[in-house]
VOLO-419003 format. One record per atom (N, C-alpha, C, O): residue in three letters; x, y, z. Coordinates in steps of 0.2 Angstrom, whole numbers, plus 5000, padded with zeros to 4 digits. Atoms other than C-alpha are relative to their C-alpha. Layout:
% VOLO-419003
alaXYZ...
***
This chain:
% VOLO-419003
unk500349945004unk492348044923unk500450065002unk500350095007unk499749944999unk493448204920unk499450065004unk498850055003unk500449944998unk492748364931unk499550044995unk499750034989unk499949975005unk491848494921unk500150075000unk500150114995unk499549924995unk492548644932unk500649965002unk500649915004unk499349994995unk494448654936unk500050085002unk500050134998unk499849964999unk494648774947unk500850035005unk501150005009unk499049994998unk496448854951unk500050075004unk499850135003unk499749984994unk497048924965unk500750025000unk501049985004unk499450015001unk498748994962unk500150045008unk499650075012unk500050004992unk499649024981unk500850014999unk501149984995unk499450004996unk501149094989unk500150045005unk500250105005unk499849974993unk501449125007unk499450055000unk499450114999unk500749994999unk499449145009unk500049985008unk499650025010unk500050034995unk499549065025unk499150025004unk498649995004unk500549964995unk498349205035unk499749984995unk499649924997unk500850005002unk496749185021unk500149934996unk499549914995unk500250075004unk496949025011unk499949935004unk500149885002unk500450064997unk496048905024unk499250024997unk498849984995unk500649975001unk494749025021unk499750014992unk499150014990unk500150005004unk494949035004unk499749954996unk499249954992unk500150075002unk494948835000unk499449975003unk499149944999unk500750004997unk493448825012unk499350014995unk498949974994unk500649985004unk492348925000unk499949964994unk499349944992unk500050035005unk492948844986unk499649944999unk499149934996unk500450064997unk492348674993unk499550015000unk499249994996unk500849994998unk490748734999unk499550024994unk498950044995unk500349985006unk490248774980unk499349964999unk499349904999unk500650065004unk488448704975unk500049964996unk499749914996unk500150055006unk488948644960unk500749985003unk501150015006unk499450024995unk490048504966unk500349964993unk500649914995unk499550045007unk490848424948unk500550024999unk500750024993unk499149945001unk492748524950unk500449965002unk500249915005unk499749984998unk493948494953unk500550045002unk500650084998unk499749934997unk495148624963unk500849975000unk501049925002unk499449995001unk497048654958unk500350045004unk500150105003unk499749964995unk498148724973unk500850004997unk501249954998unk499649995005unk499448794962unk500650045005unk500950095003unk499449974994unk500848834977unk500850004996unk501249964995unk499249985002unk502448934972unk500449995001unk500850034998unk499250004995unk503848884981unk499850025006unk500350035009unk500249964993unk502748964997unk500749995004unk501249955003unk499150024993unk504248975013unk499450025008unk499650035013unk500549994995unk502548995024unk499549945001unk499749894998unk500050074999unk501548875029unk499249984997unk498749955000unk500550025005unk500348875014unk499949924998unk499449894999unk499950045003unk501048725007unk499749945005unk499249915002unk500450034997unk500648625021unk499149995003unk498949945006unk500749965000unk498848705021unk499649974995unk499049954996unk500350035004unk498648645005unk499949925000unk499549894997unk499950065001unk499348485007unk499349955007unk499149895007unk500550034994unk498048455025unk499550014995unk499449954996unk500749985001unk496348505013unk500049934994unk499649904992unk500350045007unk497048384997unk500049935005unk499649885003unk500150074994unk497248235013unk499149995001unk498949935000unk500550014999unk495348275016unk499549974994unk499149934995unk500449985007unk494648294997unk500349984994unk500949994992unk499650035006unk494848204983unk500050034995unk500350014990unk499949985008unk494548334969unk500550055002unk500450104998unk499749945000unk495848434976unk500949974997unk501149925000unk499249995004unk497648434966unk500550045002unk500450105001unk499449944999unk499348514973unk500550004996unk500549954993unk499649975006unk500548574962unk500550055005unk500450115007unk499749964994unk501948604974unk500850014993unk501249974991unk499549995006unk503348694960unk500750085003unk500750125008unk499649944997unk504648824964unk499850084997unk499550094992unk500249934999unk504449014965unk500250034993unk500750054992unk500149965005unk504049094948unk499650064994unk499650094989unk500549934999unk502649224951unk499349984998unk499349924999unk500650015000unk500849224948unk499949974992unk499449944990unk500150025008unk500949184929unk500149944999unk499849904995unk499650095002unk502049034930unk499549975004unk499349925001unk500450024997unk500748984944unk499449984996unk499249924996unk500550005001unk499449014937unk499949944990unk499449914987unk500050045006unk500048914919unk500049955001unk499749914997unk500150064996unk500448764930unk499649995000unk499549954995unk500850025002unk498548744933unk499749984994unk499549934994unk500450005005unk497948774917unk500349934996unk499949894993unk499750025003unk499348664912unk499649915005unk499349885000unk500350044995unk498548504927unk499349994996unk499049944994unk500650025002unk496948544921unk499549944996unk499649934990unk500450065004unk495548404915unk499350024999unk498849994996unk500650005002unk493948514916unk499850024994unk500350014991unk500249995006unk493148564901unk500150095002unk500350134998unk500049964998unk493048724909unk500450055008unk500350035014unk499849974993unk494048864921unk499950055003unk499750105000unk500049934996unk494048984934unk500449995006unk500649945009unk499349984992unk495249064946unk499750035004unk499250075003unk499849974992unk495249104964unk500750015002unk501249985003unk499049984998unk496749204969unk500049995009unk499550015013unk499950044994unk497349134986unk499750055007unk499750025013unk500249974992unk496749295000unk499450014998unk499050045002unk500749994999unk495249294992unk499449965002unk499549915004unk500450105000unk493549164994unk499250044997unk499150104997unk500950015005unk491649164985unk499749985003unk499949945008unk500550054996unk490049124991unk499949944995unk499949944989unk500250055003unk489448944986unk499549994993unk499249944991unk500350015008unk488548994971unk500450044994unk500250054989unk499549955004unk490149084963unk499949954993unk499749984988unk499950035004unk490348924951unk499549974997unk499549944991unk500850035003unk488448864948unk499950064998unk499350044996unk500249935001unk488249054943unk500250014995unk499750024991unk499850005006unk489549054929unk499849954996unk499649974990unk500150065004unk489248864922unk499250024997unk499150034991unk500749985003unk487448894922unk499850054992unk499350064990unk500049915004unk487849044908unk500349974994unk500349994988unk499850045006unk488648914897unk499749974995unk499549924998unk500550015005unk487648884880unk500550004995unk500249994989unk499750025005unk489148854870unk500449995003unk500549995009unk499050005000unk491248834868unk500250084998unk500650115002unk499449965003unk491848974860unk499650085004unk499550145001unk500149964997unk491249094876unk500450025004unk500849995007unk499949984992unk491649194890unk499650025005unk499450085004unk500549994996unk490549214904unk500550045007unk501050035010unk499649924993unk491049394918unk499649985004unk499249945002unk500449994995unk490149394932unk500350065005unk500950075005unk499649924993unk490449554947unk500349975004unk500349915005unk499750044997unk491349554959unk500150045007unk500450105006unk499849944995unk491649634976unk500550025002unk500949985003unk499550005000unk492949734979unk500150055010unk499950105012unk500050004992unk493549735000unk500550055001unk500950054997unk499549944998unk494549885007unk499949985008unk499549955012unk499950004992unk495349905026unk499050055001unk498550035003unk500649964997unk493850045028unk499549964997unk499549964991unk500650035001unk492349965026unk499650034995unk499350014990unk500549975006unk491350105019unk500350034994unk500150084991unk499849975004unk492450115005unk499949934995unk500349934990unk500250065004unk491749934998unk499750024994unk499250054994unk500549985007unk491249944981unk499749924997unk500049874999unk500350075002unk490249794972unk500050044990unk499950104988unk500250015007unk490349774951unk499749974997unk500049924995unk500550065004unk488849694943unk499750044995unk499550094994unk499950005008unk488849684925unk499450004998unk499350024992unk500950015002unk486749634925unk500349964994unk500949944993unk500250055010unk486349534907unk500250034997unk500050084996unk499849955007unk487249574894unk500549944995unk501149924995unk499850065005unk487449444879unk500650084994unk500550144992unk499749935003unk488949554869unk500349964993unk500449904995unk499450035003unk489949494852unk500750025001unk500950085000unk499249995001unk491849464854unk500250054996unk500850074996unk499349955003unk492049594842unk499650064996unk499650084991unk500649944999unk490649724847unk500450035004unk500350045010unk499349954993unk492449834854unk499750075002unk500050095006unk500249934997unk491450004856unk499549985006unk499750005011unk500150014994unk490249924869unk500449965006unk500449975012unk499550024994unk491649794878unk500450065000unk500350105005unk499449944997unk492949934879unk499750085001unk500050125003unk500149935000unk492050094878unk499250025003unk499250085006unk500650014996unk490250064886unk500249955007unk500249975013unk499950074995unk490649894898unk500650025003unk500650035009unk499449974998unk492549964900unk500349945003unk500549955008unk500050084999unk492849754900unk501050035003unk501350015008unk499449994999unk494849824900unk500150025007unk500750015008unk499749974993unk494849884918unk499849955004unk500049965009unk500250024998unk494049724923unk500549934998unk500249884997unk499850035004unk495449624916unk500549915003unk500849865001unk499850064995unk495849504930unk499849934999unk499449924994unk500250045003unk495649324929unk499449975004unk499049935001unk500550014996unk494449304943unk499450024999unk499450074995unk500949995002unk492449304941unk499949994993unk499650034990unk499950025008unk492649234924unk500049905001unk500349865005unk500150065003unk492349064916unk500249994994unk499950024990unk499650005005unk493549014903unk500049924996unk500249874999unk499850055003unk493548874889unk500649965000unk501149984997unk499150015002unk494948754891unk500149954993unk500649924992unk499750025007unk495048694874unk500050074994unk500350084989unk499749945003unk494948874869unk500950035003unk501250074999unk499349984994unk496648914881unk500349944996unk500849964992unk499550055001unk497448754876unk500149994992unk500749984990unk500050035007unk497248724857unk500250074995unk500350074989unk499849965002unk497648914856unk500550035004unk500550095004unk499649994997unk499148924866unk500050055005unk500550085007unk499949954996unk498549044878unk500250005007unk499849985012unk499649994993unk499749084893unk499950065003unk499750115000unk499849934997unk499949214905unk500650024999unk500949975002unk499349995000unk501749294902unk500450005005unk500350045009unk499650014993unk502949264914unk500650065000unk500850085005unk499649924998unk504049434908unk499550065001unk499650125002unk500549944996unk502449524912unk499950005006unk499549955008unk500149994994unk502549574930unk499350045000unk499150025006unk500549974999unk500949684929unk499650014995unk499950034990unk500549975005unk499349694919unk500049914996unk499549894992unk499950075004unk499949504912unk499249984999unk499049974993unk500650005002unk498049484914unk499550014996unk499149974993unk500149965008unk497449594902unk500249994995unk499850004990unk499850045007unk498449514890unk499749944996unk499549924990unk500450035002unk497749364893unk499449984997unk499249944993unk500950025001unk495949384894unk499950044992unk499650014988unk500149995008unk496149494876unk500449924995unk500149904990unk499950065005unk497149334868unk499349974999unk499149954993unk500550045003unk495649234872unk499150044998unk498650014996unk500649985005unk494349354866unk500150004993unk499650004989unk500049985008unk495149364849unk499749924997unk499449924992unk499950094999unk494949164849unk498949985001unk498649934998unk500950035002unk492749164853unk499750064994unk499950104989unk500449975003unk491249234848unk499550065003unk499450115000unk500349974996unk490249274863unk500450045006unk500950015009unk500050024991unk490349354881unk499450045001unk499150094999unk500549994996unk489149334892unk500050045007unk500550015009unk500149964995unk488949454906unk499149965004unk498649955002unk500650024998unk487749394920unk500150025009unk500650035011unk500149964997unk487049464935unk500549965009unk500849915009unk499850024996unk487649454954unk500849995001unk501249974996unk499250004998unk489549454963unk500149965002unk499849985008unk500150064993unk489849304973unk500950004999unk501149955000unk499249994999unk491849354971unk500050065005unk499750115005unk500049954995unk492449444987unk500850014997unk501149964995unk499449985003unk494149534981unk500450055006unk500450115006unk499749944998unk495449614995unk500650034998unk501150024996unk499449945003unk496149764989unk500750015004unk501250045001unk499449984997unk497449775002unk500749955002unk501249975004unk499650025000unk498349625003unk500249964994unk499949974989unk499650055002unk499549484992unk500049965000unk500449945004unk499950074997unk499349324992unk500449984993unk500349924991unk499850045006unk500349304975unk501050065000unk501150125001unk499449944999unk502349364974unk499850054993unk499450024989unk499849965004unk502549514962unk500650034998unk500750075002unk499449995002unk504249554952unk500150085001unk500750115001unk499949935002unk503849734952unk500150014991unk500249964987unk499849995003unk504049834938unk500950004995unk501450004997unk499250035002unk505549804925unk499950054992unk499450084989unk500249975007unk505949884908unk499849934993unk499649944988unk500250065005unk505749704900unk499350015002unk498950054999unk500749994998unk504149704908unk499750034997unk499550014992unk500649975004unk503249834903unk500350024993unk499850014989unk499950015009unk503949854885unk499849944997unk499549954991unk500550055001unk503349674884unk499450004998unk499149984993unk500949985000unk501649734890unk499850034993unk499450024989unk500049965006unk501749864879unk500049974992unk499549984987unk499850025008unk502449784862unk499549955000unk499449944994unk500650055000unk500949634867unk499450014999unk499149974996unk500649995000unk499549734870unk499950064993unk499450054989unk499949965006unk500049874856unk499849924992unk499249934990unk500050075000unk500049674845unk499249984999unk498949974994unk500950015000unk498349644850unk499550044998unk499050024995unk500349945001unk497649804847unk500149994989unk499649994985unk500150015008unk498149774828unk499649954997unk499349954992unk500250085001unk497549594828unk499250005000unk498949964996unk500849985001unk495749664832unk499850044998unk499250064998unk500649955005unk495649794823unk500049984994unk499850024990unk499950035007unk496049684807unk499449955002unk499349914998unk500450025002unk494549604813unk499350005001unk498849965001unk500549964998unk493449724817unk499250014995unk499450034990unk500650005004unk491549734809unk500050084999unk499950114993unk500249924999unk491449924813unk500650065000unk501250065000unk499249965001unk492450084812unk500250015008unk499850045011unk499749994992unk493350074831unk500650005002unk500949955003unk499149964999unk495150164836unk500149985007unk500650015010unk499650044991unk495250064855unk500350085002unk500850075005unk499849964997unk495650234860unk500249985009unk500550035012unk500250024992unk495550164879unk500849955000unk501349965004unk499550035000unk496750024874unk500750034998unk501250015001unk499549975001unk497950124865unk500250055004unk500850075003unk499949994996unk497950234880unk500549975006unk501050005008unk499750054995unk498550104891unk500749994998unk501249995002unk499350005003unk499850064877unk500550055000unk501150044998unk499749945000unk500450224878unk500350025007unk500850055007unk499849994994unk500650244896unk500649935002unk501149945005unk499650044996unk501550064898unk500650034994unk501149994996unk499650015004unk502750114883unk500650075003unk501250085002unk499449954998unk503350284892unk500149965007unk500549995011unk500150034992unk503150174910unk500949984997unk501450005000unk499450045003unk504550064898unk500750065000unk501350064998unk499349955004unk505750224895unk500150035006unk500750045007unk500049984993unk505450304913unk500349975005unk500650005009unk499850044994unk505850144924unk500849994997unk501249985001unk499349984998unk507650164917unk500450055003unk501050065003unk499549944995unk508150314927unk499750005006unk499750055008unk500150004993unk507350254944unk500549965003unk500849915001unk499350054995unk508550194957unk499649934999unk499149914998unk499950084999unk508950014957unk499749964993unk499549904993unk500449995006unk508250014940unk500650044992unk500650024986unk499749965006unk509350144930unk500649954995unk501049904996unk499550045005unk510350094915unk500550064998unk500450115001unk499749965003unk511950174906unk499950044996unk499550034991unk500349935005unk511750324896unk500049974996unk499649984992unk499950035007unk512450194882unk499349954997unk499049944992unk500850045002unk510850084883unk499550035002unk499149995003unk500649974998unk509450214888unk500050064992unk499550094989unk500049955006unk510050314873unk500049964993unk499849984988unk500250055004unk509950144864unk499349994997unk499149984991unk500850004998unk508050114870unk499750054999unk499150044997unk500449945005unk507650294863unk500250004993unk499750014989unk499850005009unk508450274845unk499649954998unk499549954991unk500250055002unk507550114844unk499250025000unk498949974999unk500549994999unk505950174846unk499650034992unk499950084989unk500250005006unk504750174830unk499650054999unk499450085003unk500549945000unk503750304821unk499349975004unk499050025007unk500650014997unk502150214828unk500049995005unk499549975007unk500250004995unk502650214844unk500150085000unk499850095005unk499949944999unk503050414843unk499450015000unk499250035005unk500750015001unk501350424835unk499449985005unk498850005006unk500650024994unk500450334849unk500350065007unk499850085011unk499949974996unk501350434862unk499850094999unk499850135003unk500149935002unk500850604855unk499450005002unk499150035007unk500750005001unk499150554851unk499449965006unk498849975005unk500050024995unk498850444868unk500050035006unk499650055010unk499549994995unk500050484880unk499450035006unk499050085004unk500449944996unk498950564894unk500550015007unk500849985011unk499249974996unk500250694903unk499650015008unk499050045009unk500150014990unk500050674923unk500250065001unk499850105003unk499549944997unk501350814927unk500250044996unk500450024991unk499949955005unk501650974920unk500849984998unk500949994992unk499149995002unk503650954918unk499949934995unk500449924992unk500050075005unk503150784907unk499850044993unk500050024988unk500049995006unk502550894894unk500850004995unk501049984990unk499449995005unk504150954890unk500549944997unk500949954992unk499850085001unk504850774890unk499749974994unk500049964989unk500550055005unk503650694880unk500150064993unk500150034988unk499849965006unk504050854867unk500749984998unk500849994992unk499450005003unk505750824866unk500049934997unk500349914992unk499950085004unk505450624862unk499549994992unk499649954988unk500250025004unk504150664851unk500550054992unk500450054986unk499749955003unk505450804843unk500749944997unk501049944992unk499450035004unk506850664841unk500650005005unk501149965004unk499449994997unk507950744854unk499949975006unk499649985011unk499850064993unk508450594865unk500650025006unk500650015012unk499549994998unk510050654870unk499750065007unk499850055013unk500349954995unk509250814879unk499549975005unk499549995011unk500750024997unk507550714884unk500549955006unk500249945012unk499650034996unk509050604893unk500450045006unk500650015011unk499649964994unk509950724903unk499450055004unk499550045010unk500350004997unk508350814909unk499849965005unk499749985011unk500650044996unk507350664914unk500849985006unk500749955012unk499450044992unk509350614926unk499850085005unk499850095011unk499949934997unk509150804931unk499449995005unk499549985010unk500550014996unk507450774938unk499949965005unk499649965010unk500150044994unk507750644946unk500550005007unk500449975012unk499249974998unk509450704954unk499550045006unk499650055012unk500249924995unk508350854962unk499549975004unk499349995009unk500650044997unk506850714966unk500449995007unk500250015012unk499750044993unk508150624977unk500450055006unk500450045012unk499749964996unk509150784985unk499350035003unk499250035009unk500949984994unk507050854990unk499849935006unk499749945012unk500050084997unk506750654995unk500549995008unk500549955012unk499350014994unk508350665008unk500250065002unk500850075003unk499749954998unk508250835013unk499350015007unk499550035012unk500650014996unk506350805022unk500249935006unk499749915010
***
């Protein structure tokens, strides 16, 4: 008999927390899972880690693949999977044993998603914060309270959630492997577009540390976030074409607007920068609706960005290109004069 939780554990060079992690996992009440140990290419002595718990435990699965970030990890799993139903544990974090009897319980159909909170652990103690979402039956495409009351976007992770796997598989839902950050987000909106319900229900039984890594990260890149960008910008249209009410995702188009100048910015950081020939490329190719959202979005951090963001919204790329080398020229001469 198939499981009817798979849960996935993506891991790389976790060493220090994923005894602790795998532990919890195990010690679940609802005991019908099985658990996927979705290890990266680790060079620590994860793999072995995992390999001692699946010798003990028969619903545990390893998936020993080579090193190609948290997405490819985390696709591999989805891809293993046999339960009807998924959830992630990221490798330095761990649950109490009612994390997965918590969400299944919440399940009353297929075409759902069940949140639950979740704790979020800092070095200073008293800087622990806890997110509990309480009861809250919502429709998929009731977007003024998920994004604008609930602020479901900041919680866009794949942890403390319960995910359909024939919703994920039969709509091709991946994590992006050219999105180094936020790929998340991406996700979890693909598979909103795709139900009906999300459920919200009370209690955190996800402990989350903010200060460490257990998964590698690419860094930022300008494929990356122009990716993000042109994905989530994408989505944003895709739900307002299916929207019941009047709602302009102000919050998301935000977002899109910040990774869209993140994408035009990260070519002139060291180790990062491009040729005047392709950075002056990357601004001519940019569309009136992305001008548009950066005008009307953009939210400016730094005074010297206004006049940036005026000359891109003005057309003058040439000038907005010799500024933003100037700035950074006089960043790096203050940078190495301290």
């Amino acid at each position: 008999m198939n499981p009817e939780i798979s849960i996935i554990i993506p891991i790389y060079n976790a060493e220090k927390y994923l005894s602790q992690c795998i532990k919890s996992a195990l010690a679940q009440t609802y005991i019908n899972f099985e658990l996927i140990l979705a290890d990266d290419g680790s060079c620590d002595k994860s793999s072995a880690i995992c390999d001692y718990f699946a010798s003990k435990d028969n619903r545990i699965k390893v998936i020993h693949k080579t090193n190609g970030g948290p997405s490819s990890a985390r696709n591999a799993g989805i891809d293993h999977a046999t339960g009807n139903w998924i959830a992630f544990i990221d490798a330095d974090d761990w649950v109490n044993p009612e994390y997965i009897n918590d969400l299944f319980k919440a399940v009353d159909g297929e075409n759902m998603l069940i949140v639950q909170g979740i704790n979020y652990l800092n070095k200073e103690k008293d800087k622990n914060t806890i997110v509990d979402f309480g009861n809250n039956i919502v429709s998929s495409n009731s977007y003024y309270t998920i994004f604008s009351i609930i602020k479901l976007y900041k919680y866009g992770y794949p942890v403390s959630k319960l995910y359909n796997r024939d919703v994920i598989i039969n709509n091709n839902i991946r994590f992006d492997n050219d999105i180094n950050l936020r790929e998340d987000l991406i996700f979890m909106l693909q598979y909103l577009i795709k139900i009906k319900i999300i459920k919200f229900i009370p209690n955190s039984n996800y402990y989350y540390r903010r200060d460490t890594c257990g998964l590698t990260y690419k860094g930022s890149s300008f494929i990356s976030e122009n990716k993000f960008y042109n994905s989530l910008y994408s989505l944003i249209d895709r739900m307002d074409k299916l929207k019941n009410a009047n709602y302009n995702f102000i919050e998301l188009k935000q977002i899109a607007a910040s990774a869209l100048m993140g994408s035009i910015f990260i070519n002139y950081h060291p180790g990062y920068i491009k040729n005047r020939k392709e950075r002056l490329t990357i601004l001519n190719n940019l569309k009136t609706e992305d001008l548009n959202l950066i005008k009307q979005h953009y939210n400016i951090s730094r005074k010297y960005l206004y006049f940036l963001v005026y000359l891109i919204e003005k057309k003058r790329y040439k000038s907005f290109d010799y500024f933003l080398i100037l700035i950074f020229k006089i960043r790096f001469l203050i940078k190495n004069t301290h």
